[in-house]
Backbone as JSON, one array per atom type, in Angstrom:
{
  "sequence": "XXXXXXXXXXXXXXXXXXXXXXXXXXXXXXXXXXXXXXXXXXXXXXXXXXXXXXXXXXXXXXXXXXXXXXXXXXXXXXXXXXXXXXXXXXXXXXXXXXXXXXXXXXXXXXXXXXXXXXXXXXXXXXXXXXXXXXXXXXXXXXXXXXXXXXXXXXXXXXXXXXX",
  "N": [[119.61, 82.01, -242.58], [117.27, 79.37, -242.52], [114.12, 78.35, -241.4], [112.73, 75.76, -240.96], [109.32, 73.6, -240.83], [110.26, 70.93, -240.82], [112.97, 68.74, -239.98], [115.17, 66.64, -241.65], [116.9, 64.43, -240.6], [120.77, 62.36, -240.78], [120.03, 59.72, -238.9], [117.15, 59.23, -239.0], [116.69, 59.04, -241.97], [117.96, 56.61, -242.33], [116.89, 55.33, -240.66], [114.39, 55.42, -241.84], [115.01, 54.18, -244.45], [115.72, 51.87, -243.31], [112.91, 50.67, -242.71], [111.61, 50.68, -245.17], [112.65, 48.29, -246.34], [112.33, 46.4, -244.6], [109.59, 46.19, -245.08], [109.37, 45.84, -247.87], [110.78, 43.1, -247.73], [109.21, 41.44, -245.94], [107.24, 41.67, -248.16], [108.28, 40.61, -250.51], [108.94, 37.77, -249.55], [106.28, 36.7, -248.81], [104.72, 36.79, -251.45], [106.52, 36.27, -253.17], [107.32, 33.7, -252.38], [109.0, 30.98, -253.62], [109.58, 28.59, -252.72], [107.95, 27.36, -251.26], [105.65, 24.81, -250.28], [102.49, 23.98, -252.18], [99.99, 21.95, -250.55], [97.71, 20.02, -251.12], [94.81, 18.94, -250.07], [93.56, 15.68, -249.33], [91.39, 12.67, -249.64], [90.74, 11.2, -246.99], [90.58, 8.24, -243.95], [89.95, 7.58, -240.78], [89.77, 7.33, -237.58], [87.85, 6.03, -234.75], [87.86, 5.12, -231.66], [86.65, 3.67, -229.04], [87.04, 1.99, -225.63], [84.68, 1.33, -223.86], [81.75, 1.92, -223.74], [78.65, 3.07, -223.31], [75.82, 0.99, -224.07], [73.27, 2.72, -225.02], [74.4, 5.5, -226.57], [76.13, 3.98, -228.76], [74.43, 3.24, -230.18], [73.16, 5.24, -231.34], [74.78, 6.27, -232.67], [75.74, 6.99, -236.26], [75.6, 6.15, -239.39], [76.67, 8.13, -241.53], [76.37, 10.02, -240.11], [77.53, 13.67, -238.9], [80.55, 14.37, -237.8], [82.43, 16.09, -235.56], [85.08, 17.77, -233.59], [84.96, 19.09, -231.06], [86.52, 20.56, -229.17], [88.77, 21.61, -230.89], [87.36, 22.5, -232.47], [86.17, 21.6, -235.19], [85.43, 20.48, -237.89], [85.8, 17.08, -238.82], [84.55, 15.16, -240.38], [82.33, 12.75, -242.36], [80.47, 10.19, -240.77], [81.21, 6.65, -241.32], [81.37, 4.01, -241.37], [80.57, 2.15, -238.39], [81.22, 0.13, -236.2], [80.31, -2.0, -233.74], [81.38, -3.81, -230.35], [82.32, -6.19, -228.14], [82.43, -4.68, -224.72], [85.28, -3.21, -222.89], [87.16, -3.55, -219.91], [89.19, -3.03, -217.63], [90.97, -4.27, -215.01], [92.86, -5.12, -212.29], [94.33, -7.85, -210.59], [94.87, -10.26, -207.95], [97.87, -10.24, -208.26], [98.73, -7.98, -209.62], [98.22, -8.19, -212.14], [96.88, -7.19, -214.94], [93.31, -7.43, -216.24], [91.42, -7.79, -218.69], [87.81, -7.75, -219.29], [84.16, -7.83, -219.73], [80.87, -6.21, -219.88], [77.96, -5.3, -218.6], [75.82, -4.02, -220.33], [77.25, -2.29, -221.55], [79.44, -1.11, -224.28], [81.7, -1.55, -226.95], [83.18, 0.68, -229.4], [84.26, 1.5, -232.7], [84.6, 4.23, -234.46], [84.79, 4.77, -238.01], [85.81, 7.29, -239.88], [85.36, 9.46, -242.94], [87.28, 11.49, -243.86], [88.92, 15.12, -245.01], [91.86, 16.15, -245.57], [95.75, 16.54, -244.88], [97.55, 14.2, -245.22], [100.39, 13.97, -243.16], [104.3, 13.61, -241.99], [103.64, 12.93, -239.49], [100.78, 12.53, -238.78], [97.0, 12.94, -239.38], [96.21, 16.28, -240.73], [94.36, 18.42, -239.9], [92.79, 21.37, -240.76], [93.93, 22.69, -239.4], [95.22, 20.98, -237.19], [96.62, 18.44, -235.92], [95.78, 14.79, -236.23], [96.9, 12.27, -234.7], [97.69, 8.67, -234.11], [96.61, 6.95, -231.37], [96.45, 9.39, -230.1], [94.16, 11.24, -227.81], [90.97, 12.08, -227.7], [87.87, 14.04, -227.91], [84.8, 13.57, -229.35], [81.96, 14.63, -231.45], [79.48, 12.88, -232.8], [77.0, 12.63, -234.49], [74.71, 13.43, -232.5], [75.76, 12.45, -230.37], [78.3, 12.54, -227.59], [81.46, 11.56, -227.47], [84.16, 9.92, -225.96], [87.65, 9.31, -227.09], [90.04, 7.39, -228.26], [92.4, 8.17, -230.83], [92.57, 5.34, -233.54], [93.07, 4.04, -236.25], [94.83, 5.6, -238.99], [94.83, 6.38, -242.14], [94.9, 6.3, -245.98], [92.63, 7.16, -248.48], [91.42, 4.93, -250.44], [89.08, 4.24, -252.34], [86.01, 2.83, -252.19], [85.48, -0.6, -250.74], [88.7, -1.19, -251.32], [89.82, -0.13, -249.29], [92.4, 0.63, -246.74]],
  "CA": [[119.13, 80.87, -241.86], [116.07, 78.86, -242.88], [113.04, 78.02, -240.75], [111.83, 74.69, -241.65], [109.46, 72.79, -240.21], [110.44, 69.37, -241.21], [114.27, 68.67, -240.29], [115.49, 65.34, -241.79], [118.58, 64.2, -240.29], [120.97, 60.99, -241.09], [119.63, 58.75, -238.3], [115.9, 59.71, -239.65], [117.15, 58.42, -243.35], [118.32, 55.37, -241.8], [115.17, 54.41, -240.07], [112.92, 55.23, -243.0], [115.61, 53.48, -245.14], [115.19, 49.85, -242.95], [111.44, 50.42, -242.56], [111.48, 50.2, -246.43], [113.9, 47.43, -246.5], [112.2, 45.38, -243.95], [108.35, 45.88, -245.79], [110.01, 44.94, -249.0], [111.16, 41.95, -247.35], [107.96, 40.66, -246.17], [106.34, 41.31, -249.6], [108.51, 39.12, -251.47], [108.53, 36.19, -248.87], [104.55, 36.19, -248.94], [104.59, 36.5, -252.74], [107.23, 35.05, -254.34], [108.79, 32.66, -251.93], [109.26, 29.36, -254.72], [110.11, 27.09, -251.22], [106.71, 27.27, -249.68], [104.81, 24.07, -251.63], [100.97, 24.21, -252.0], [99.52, 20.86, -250.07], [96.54, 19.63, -251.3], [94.28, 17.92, -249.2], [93.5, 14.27, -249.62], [90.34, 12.23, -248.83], [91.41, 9.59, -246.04], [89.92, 7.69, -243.13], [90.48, 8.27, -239.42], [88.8, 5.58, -236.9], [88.37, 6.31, -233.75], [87.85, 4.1, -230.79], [86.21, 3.46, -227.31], [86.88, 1.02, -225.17], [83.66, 1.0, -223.24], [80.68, 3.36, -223.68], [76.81, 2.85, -222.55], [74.45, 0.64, -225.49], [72.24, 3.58, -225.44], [75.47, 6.05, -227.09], [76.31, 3.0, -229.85], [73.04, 2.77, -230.73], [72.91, 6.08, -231.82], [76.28, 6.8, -233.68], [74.53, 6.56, -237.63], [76.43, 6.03, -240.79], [76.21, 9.79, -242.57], [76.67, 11.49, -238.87], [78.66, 14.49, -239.1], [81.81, 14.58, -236.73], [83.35, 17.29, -234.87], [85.83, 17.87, -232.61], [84.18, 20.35, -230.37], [87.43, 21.06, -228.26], [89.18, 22.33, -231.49], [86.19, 23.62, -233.38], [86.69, 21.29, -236.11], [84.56, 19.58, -238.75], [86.42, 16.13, -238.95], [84.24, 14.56, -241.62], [81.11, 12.15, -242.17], [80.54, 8.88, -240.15], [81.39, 5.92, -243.24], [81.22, 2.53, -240.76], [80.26, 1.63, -236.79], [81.26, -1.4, -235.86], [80.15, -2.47, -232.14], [81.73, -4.81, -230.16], [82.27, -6.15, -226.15], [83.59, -3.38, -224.04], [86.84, -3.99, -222.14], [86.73, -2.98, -218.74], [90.19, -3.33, -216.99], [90.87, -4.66, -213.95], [94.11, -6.01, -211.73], [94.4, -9.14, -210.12], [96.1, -10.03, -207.05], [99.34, -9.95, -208.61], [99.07, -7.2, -210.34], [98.0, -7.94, -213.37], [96.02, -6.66, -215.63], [92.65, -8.28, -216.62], [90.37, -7.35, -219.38], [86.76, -8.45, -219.24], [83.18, -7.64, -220.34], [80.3, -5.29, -218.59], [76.77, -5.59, -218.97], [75.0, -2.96, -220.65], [78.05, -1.68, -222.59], [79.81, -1.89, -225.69], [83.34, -0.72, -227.28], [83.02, 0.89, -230.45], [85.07, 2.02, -233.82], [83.77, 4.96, -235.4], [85.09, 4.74, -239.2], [85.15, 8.46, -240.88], [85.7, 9.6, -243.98], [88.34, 13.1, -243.77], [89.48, 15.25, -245.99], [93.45, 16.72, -245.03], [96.91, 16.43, -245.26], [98.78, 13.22, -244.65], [101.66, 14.29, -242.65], [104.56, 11.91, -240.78], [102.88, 13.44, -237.74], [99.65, 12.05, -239.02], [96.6, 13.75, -240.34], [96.02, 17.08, -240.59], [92.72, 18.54, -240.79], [92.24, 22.6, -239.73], [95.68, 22.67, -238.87], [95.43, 20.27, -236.38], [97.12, 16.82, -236.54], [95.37, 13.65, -235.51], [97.82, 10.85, -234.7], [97.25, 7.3, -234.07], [96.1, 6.67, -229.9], [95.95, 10.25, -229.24], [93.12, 10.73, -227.13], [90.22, 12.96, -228.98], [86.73, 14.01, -228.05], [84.07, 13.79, -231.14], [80.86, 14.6, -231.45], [79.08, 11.87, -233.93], [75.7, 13.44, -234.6], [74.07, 13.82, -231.08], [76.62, 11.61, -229.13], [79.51, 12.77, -227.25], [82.42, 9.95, -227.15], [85.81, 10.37, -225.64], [88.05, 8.44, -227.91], [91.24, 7.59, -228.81], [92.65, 7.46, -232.62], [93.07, 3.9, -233.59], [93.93, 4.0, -237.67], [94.87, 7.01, -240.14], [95.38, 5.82, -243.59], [94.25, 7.09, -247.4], [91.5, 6.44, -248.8], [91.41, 4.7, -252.31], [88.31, 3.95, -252.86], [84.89, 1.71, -251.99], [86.43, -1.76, -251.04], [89.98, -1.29, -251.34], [89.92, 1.05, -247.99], [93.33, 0.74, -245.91]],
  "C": [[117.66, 80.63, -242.18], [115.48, 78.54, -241.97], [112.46, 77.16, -241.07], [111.13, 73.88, -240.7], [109.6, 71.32, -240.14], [112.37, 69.39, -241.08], [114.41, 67.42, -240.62], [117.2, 65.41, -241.45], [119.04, 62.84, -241.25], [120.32, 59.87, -240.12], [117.38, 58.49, -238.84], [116.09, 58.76, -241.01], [117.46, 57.42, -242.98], [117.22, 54.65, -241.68], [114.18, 53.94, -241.17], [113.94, 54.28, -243.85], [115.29, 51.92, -245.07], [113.71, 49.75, -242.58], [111.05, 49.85, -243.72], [111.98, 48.68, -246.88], [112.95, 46.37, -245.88], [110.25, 44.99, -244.68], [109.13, 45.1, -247.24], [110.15, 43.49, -248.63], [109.84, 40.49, -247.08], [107.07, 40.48, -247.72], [106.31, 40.27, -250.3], [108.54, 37.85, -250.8], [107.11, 35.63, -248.84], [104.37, 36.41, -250.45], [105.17, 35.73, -253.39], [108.24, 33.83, -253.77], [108.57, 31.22, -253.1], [109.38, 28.19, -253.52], [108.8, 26.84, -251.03], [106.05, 26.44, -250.84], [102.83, 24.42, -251.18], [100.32, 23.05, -251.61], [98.3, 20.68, -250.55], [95.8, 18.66, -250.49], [93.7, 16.67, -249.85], [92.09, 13.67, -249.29], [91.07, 10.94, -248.12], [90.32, 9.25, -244.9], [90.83, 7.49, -241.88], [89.29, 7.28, -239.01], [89.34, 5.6, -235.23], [87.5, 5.17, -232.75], [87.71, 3.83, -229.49], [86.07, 2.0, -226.95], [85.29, 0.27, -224.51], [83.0, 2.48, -223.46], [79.15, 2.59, -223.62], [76.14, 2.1, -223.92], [73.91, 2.29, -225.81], [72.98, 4.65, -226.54], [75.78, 5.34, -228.67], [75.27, 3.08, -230.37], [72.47, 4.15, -231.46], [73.75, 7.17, -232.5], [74.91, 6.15, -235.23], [75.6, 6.28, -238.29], [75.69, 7.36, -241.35], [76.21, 11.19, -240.88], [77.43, 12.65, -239.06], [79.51, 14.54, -237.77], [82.5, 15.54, -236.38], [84.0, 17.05, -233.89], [85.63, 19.13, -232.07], [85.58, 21.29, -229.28], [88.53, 21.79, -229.5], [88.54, 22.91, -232.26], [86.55, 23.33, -234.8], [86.37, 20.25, -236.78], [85.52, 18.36, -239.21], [86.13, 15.52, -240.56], [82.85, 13.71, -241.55], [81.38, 10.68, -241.9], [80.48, 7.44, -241.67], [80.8, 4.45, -242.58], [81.15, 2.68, -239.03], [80.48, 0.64, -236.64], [81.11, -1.2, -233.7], [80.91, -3.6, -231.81], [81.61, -5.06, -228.66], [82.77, -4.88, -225.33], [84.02, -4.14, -223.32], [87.15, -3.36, -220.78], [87.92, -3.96, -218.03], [90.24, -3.44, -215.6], [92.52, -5.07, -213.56], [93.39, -7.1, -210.92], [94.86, -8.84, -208.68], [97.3, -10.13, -206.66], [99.82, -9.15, -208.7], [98.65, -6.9, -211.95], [96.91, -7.57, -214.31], [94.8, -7.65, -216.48], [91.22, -7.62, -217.53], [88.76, -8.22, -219.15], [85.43, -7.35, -219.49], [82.45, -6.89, -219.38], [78.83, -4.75, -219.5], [76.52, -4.06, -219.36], [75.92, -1.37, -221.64], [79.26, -2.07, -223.52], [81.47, -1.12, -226.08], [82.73, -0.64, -228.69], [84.01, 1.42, -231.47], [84.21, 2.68, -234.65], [84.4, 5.24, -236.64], [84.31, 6.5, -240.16], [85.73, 8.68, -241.95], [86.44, 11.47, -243.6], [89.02, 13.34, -244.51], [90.65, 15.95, -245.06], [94.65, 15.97, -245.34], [97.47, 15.34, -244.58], [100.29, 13.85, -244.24], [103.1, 13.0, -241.94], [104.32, 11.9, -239.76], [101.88, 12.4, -237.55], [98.52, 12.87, -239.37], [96.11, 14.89, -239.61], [94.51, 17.72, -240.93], [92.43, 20.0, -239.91], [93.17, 23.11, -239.17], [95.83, 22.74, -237.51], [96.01, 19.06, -236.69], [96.54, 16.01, -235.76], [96.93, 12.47, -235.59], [97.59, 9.88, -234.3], [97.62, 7.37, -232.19], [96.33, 8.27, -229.13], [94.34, 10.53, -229.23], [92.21, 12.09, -227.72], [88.91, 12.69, -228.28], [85.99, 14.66, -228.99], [82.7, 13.57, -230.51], [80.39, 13.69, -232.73], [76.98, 11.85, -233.57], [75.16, 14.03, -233.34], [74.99, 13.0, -229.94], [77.85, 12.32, -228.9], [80.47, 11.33, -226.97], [83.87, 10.97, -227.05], [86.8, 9.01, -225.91], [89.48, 8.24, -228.0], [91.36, 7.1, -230.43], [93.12, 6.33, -232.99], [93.53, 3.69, -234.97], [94.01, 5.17, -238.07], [95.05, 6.28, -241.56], [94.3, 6.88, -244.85], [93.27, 6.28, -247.76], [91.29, 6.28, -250.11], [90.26, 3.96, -253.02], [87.16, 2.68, -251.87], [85.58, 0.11, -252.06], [87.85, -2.19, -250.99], [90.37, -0.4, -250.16], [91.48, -0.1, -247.23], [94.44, -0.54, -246.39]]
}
């Protein structure tokens, strides 16, 4: 009778058998899976949109701002166009109905950026997040905070020929 201290049984050989089995497995799915494609990111334009926000805020969005999305921690891209306009300041009636109208001392704006990421049919990806068209998004645009919603996504083909 032998004294060993190492006994290997069959349930032992088993285990180590599918431990092997199951590393193997991962290897080749993170190396050689052929399915998984390689996405390249795109340059596109994202345009985001407040109904009403303060003059003083508009007035200090730039063209060349840098943009973040501070709630996902996530460099969007650089400010390309500002356009100002009336702000829209909703109201009902005494019907019911709904009545847009104007409001001194503030403005509605479209902040036009330039972003690089993945066109998805979600919409775009950037950080592996997806922006989609009227979800609601707060961006930093150099020193301004704006709480926005997404108003276009599209590619971007160039100076002029945009959307």
């Amino acid at each position: 009778m032998k004294n060993s201290r190492f006994k290997i049984n069959i349930i032992d050989m088993i285990i180590l058998v599918l431990i092997i089995i199951a590393i193997g497995g991962v290897i080749y799915k993170w190396k050689f899976d052929t399915k998984a494609e390689t996405v390249k990111s795109t340059q596109n334009v994202i345009q985001f949109y407040v109904e009403s926000v303060g003059d003083y805020a508009t007035s200090n969005v730039k063209e060349g701002d840098l943009v973040r999305d501070p709630v996902q921690n996530i460099t969007i891209g650089r400010v390309k166009d500002v356009q100002v306009g009336e702000a829209i300041e909703w109201t009902e009636d005494s019907k019911g109905q709904s009545i847009g109208s104007t409001r001194e001392g503030y403005a509605s704006i479209i902040v036009t950026v330039h972003a690089n990421g993945v066109m998805t049919e979600n919409g775009l990806d950037i950080g592996s997040y997806v922006y989609a068209i009227n979800k609601s998004v707060e961006i930093r645009a150099g020193k301004v905070a704006l709480f926005t919603k997404v108003y276009n996504i599209y590619p971007y083909v160039g100076e002029g020929n945009e959307g």
